[in-house]
VOVEX-267250 format. One line per field, with one value per residue: residue number from 0; chain; x, y, z of N, C-alpha, C, O in turn. Coordinates in nm, 3 decimals, padded with zeros to 5 digits. Each point is the difference from the previous one (the first is absolute). Layout:
residues N
num: NUM:... .
cadena: A:... .
n.x: X:... .
n.y: Y:... .
n.z: Z:... .
ca.x: X:... .
ca.y: Y:... .
ca.z: Z:... .
c.x: X:... .
c.y: Y:... .
c.z: Z:... .
o.x: X:... .
o.y: Y:... .
o.z: Z:... .
This chain:
residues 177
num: 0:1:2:3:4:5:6:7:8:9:10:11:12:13:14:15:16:17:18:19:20:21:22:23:24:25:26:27:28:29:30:31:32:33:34:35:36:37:38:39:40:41:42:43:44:45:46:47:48:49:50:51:52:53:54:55:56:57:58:59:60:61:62:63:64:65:66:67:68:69:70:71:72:73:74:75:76:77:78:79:80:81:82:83:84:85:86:87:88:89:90:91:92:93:94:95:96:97:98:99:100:101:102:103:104:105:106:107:108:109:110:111:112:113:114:115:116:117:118:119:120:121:122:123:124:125:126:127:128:129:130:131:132:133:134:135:136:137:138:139:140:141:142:143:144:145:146:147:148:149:150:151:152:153:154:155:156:157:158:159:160:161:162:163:164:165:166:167:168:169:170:171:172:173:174:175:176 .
cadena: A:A:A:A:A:A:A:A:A:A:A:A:A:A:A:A:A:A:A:A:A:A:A:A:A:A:A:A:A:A:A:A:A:A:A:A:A:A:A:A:A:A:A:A:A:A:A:A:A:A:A:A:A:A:A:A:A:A:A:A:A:A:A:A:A:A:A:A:A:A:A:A:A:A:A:A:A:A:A:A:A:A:A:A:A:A:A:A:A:A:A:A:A:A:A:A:A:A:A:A:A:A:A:A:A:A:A:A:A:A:A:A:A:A:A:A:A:A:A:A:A:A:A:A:A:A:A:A:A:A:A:A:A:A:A:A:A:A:A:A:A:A:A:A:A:A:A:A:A:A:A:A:A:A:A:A:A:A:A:A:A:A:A:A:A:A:A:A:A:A:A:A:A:A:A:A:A .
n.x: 08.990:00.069:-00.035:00.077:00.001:00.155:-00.054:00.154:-00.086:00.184:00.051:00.039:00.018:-00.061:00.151:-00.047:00.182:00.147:00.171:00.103:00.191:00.199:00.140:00.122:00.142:00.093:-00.053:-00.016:00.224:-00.088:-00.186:00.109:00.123:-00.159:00.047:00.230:00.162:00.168:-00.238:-00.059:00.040:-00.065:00.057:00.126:00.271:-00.011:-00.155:00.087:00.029:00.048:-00.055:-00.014:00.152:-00.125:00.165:-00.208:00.028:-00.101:-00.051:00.084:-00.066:00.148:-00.108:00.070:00.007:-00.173:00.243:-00.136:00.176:-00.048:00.105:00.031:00.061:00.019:-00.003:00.103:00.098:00.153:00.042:-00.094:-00.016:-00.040:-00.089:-00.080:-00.156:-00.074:-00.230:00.002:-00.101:-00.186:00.012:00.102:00.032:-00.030:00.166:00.113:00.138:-00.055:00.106:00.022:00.105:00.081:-00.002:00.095:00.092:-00.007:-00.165:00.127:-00.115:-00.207:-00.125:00.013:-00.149:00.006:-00.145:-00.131:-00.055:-00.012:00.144:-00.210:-00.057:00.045:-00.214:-00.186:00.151:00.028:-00.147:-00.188:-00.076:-00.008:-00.010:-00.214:-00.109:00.069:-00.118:-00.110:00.010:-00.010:-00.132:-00.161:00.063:-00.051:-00.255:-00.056:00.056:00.004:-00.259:00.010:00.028:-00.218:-00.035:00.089:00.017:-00.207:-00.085:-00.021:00.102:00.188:-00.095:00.015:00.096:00.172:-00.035:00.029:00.221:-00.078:00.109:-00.150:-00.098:00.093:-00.046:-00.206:00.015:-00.204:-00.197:00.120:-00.116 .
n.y: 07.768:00.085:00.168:-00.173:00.159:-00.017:00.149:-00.042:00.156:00.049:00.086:00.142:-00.021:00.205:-00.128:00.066:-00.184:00.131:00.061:-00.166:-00.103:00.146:00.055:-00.129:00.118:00.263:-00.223:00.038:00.008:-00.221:00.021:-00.003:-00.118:-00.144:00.222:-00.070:-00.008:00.168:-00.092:-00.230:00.173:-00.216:00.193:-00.193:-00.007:00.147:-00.158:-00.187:-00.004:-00.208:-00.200:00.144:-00.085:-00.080:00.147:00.070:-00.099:00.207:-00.194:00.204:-00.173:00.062:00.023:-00.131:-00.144:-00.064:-00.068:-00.092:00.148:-00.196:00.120:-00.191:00.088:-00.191:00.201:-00.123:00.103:-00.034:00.077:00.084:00.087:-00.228:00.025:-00.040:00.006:-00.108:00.047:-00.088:00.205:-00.089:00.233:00.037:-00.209:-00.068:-00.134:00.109:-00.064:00.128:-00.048:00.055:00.114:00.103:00.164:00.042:00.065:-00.226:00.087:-00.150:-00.089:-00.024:00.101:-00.074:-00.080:-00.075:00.035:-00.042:-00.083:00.125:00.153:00.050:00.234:00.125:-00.018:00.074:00.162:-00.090:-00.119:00.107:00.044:-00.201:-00.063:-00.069:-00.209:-00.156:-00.007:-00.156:-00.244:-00.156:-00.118:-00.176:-00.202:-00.074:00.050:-00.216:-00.175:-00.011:-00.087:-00.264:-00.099:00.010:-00.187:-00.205:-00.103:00.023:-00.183:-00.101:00.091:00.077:-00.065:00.235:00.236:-00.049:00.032:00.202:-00.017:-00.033:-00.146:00.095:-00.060:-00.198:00.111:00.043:-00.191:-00.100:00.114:-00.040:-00.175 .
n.z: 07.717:00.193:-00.149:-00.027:00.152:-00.190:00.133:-00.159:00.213:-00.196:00.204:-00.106:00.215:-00.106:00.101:00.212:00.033:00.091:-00.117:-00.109:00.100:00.026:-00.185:-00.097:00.157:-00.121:00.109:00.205:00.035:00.047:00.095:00.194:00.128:00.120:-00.079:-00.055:00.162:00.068:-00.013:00.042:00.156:00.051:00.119:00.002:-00.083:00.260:00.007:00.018:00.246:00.079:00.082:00.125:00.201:-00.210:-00.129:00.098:-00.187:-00.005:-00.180:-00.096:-00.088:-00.049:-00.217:-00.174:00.146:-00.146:00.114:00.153:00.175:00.038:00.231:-00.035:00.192:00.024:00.075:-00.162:-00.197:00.244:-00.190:00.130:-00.183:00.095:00.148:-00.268:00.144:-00.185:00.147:-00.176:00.040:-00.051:-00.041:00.227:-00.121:00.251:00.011:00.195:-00.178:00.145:-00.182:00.231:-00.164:00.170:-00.107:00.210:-00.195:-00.014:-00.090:00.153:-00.245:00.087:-00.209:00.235:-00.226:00.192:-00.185:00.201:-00.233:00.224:00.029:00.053:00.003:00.203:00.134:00.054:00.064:00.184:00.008:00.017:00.226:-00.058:-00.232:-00.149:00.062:-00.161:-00.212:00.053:00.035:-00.156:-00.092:00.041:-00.058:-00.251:-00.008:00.010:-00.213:-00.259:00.058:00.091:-00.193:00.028:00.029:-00.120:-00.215:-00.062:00.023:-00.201:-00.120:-00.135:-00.162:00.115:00.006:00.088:00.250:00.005:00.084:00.240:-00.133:-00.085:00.259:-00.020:-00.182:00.099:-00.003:00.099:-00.050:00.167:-00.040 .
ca.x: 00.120:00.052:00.100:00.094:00.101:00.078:00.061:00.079:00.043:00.098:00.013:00.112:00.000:00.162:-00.065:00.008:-00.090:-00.029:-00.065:-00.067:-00.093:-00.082:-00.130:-00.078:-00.029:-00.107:-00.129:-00.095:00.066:-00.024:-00.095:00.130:00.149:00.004:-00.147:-00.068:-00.102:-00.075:-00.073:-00.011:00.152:-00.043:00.016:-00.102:00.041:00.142:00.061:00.163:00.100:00.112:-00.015:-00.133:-00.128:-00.129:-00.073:-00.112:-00.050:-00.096:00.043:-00.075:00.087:-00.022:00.119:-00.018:-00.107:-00.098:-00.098:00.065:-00.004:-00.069:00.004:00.054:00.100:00.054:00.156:00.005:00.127:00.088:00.131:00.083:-00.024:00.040:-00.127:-00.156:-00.058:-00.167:-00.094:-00.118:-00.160:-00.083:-00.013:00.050:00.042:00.151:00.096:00.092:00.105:00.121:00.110:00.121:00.134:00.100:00.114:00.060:-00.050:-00.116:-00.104:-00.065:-00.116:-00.078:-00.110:-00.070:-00.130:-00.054:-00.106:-00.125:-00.115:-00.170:-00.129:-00.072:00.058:00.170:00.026:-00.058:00.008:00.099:00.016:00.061:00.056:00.093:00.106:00.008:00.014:00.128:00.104:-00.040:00.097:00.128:-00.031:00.030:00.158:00.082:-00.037:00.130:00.153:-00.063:-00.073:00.046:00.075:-00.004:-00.025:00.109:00.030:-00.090:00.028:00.167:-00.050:00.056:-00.084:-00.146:00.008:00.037:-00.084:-00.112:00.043:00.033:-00.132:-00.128:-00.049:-00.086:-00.164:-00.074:-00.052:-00.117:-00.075:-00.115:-00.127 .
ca.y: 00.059:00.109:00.003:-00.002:00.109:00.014:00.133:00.016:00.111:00.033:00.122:00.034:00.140:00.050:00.062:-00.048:-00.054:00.030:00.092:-00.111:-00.049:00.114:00.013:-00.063:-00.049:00.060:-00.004:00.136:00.056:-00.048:00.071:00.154:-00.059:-00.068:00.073:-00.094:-00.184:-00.041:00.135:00.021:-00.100:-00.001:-00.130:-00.041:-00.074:00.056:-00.115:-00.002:00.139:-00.037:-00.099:00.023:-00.100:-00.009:00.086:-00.038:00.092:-00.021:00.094:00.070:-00.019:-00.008:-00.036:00.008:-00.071:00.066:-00.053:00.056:-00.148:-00.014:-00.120:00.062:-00.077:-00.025:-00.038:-00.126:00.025:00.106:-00.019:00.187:-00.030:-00.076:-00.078:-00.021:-00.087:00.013:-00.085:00.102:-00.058:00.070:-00.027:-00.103:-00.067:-00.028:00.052:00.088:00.026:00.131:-00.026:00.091:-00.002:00.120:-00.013:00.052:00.101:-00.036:-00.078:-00.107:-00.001:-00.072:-00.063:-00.158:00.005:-00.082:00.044:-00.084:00.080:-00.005:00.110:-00.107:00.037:-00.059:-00.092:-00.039:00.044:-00.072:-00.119:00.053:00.120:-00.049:00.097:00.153:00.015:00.022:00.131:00.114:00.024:00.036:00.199:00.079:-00.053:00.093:00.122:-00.015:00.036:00.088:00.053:00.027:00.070:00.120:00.059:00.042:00.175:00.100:-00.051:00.091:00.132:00.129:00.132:-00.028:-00.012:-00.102:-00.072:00.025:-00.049:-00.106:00.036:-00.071:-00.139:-00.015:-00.040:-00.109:-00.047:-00.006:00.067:-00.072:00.068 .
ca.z: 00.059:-00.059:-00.059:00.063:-00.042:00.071:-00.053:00.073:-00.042:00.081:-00.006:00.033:00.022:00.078:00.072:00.075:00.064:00.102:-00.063:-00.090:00.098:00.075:-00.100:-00.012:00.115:00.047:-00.116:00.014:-00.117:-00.141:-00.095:-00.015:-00.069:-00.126:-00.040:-00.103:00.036:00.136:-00.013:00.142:00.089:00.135:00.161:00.073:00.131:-00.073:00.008:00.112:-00.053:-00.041:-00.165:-00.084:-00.066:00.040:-00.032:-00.083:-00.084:-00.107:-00.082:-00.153:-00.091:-00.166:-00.083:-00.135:-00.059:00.046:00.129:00.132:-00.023:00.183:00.066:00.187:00.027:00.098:00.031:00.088:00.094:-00.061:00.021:-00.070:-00.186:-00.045:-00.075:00.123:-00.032:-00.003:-00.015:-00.014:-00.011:-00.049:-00.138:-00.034:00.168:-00.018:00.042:-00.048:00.092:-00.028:00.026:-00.052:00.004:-00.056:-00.122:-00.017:00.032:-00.056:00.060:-00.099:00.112:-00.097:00.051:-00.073:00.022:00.008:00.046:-00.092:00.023:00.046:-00.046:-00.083:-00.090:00.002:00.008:-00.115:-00.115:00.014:-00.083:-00.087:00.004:00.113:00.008:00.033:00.181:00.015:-00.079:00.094:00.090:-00.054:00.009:00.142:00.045:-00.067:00.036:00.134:00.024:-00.028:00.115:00.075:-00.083:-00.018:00.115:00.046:-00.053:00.135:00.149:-00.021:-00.032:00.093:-00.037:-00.075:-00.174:00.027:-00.003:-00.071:-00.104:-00.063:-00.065:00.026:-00.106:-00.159:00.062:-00.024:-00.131:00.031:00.120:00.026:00.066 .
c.x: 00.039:00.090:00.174:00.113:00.157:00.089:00.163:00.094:00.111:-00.003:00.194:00.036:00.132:-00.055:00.002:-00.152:-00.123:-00.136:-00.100:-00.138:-00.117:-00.100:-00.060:-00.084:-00.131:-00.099:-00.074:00.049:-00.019:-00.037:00.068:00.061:-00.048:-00.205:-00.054:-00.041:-00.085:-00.075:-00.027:00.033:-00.090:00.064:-00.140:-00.012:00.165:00.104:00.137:00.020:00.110:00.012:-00.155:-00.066:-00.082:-00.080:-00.055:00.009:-00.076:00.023:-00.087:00.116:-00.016:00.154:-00.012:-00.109:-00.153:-00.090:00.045:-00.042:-00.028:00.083:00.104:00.139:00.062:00.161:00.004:00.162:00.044:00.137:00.086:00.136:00.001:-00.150:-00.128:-00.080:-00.143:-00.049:-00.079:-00.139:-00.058:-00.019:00.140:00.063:00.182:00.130:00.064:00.131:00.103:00.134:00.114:00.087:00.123:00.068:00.092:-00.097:-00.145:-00.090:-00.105:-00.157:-00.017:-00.086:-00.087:-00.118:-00.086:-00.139:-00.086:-00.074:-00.111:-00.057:-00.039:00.101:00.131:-00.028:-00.074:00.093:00.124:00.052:00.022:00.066:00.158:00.141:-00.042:00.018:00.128:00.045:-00.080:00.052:00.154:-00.019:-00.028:00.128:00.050:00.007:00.042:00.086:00.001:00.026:00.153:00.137:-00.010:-00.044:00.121:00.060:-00.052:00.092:00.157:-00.028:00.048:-00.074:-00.158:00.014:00.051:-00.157:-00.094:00.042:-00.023:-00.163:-00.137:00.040:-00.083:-00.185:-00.045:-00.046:-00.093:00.000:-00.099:-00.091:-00.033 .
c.y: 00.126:00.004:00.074:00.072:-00.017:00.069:00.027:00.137:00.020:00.183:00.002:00.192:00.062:00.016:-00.091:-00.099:00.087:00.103:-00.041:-00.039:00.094:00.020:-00.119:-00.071:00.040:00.021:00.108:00.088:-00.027:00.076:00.130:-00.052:-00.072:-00.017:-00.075:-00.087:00.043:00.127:00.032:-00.090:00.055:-00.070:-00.051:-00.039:00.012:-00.137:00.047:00.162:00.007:-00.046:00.015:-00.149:00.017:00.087:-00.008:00.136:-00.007:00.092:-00.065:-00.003:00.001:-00.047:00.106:-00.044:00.103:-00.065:00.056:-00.161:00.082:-00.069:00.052:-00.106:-00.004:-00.053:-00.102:-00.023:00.129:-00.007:00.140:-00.016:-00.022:00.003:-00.011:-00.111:00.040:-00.074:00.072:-00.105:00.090:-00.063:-00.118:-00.056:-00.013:00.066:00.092:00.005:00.089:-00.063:00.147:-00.036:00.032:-00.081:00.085:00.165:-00.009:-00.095:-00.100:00.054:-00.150:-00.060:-00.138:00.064:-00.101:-00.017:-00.079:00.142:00.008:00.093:-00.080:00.037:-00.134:-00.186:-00.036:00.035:-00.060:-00.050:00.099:00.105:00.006:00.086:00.150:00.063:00.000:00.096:00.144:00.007:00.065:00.205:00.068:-00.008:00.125:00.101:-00.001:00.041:00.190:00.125:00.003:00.092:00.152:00.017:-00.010:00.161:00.041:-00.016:00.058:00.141:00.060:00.099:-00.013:-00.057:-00.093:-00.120:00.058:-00.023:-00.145:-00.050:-00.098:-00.140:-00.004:-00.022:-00.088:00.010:00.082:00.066:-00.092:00.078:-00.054 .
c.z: -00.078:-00.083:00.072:-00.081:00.064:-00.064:00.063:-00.078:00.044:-00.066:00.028:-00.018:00.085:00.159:00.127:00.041:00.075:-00.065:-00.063:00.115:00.058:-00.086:-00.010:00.123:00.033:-00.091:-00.013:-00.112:-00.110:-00.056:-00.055:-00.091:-00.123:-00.023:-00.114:00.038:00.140:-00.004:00.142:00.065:00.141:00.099:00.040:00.144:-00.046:00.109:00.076:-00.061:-00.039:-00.143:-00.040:-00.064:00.092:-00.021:-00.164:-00.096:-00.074:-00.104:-00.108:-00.079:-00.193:-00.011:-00.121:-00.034:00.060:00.104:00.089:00.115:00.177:00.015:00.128:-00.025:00.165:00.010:00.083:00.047:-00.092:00.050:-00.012:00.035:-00.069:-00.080:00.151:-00.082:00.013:-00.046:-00.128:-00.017:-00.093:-00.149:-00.097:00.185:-00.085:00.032:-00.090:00.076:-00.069:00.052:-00.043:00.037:-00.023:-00.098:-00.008:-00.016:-00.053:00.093:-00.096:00.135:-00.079:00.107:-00.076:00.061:-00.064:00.011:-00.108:-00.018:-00.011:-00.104:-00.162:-00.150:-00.047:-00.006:-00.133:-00.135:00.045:-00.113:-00.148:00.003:00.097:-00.063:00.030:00.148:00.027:-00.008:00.097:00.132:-00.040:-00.032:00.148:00.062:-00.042:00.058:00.166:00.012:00.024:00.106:00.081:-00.032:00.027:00.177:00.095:-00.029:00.068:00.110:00.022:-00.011:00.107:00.025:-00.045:-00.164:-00.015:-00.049:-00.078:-00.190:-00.063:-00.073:00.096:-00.029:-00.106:00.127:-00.078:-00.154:-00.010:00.128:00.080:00.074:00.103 .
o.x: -00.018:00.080:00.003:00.043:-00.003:00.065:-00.011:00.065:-00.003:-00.025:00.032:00.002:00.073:-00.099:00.032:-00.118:-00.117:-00.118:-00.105:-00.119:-00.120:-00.115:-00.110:-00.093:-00.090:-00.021:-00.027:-00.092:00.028:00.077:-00.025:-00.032:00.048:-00.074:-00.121:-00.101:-00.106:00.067:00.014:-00.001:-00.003:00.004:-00.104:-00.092:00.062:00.113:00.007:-00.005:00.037:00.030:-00.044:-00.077:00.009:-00.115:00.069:-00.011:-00.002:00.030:-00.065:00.082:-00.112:00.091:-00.040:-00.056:00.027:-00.123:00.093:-00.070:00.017:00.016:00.011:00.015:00.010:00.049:-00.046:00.021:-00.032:00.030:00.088:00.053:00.017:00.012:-00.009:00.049:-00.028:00.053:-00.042:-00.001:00.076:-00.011:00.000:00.005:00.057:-00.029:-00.018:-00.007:00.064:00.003:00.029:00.003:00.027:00.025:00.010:-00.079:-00.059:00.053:-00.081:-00.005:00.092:00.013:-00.033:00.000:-00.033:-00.012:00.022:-00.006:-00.060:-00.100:00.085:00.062:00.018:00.084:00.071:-00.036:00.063:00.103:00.105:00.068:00.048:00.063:00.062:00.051:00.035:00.073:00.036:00.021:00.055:00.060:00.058:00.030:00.042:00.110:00.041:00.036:-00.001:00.096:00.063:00.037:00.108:00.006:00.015:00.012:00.077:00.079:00.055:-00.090:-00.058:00.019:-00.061:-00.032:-00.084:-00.031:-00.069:-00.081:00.022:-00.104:00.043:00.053:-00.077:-00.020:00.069:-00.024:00.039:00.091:-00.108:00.021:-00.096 .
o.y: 00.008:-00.090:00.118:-00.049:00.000:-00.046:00.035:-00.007:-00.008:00.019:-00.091:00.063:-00.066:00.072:-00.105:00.037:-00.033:00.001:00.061:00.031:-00.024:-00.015:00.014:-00.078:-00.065:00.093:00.032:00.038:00.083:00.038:00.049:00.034:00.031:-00.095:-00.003:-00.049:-00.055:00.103:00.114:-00.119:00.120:-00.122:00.065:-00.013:-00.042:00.035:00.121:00.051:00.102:00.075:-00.077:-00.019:00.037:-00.012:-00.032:00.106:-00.113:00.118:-00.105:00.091:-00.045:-00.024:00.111:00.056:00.072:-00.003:00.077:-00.098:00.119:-00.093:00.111:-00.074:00.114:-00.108:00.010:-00.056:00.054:-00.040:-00.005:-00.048:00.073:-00.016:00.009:-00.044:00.071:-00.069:00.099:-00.121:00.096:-00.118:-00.047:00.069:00.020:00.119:-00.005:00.033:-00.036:-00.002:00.025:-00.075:-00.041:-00.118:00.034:00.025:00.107:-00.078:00.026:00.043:-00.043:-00.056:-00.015:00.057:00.002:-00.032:-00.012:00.088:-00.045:-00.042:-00.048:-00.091:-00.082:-00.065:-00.055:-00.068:00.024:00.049:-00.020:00.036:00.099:00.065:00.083:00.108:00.074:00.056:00.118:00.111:00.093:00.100:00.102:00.103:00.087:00.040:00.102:00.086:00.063:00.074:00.106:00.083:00.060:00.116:00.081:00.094:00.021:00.090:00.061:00.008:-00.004:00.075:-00.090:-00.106:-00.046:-00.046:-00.090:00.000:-00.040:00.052:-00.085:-00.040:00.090:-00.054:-00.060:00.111:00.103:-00.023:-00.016:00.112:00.041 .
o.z: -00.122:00.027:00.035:-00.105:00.123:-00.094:00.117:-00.104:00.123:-00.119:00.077:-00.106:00.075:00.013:-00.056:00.001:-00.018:00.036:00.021:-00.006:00.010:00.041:00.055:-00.021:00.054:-00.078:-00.116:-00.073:-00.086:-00.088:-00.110:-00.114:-00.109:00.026:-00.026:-00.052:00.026:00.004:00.043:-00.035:00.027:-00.007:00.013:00.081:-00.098:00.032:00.020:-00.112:-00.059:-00.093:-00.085:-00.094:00.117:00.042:-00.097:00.061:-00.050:00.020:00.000:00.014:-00.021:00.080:00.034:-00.095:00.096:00.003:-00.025:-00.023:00.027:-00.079:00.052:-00.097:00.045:-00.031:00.114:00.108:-00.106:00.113:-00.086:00.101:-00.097:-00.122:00.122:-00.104:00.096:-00.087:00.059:-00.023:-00.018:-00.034:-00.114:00.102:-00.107:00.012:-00.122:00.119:-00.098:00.123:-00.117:00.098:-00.113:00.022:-00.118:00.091:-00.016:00.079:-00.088:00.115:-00.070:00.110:-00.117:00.109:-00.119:00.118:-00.121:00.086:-00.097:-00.059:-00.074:-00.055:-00.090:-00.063:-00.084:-00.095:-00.103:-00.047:-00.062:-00.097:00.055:00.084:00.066:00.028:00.092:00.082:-00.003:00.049:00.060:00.039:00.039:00.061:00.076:00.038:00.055:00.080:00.105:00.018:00.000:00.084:-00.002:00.040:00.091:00.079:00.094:00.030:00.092:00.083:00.109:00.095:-00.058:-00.055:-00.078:-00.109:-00.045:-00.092:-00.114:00.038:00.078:-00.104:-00.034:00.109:-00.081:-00.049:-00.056:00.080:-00.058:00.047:00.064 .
């Protein structure tokens, strides 16, 4: 059996449900907004035009750590904007659920991830490498918060200079090939 990951991330940010949702809704953006964990972000299947379940993405992912990881995900519900829900397969199986929510002029997000993992690296070195796999989700989260932190600022921006003020997400550790 696979080794089994349960990761629970809360982000708290200035800023509207709505807004929160829209970025994180539109997976295709990953790779723009948050360049440290997502290197390539594919549709495979763009699923309800409405709640976008059922639509399939494939992605290229790293952390901190010197692996990169294969795998796709399928939106299995959605709720805007409240939150969505995913299947993922690949280099690891298992669920993801984005819960948002207004706090007044703040947005709780948090995400539960939940995932056994397949790619041989992650399952064989489990057993001893199980905080460092932690402390590497906890650094892509970080570089999340982060990421979404500064693309609201964009998204806000009266102005070019404005938006061209605001600085780069953090990138990737490592260059992959």
């Amino acid at each position: 059996m696979a080794p089994e990951y349960a990761f629970l991330t809360r982000w708290r940010v200035v800023g509207t449900a709505e807004e929160v949702a829209e970025i994180l809704g539109d997976a295709t953006s990953l790779a723009r907004w948050w360049p440290s964990v997502y290197l390539d972000v594919k549709e495979l299947a763009p699923g309800d035009p409405t709640t976008r379940t059922g639509r399939v993405i494939d992605l290229y992912t790293k952390g901190w750590l010197p692996y990169t990881l294969r795998w796709k995900f399928t939106v299995t519900e959605s709720n805007p904007p409240h939150g969505f829900k995913l299947r993922a397969e690949g280099d690891f199986e298992g669920t993801g659920v984005w819960t948002i929510r207004q706090d007044g002029e703040y947005v709780e997000a948090i995400y539960d991830w939940r995932i056994a993992a397949t790619k041989p690296l992650l399952r064989y070195g489990s057993f001893v490498l199980r905080p460092i796999f932690a402390a590497n989700h906890r650094w892509a989260m970080a570089r999340g918060l982060e990421s979404i932190e500064l693309e609201l600022r964009r998204r806000r921006a009266r102005t070019p200079a404005e938006r061209e003020a605001v600085p780069p997400p953090p990138g990737p550790t490592f260059q992959s090939h």
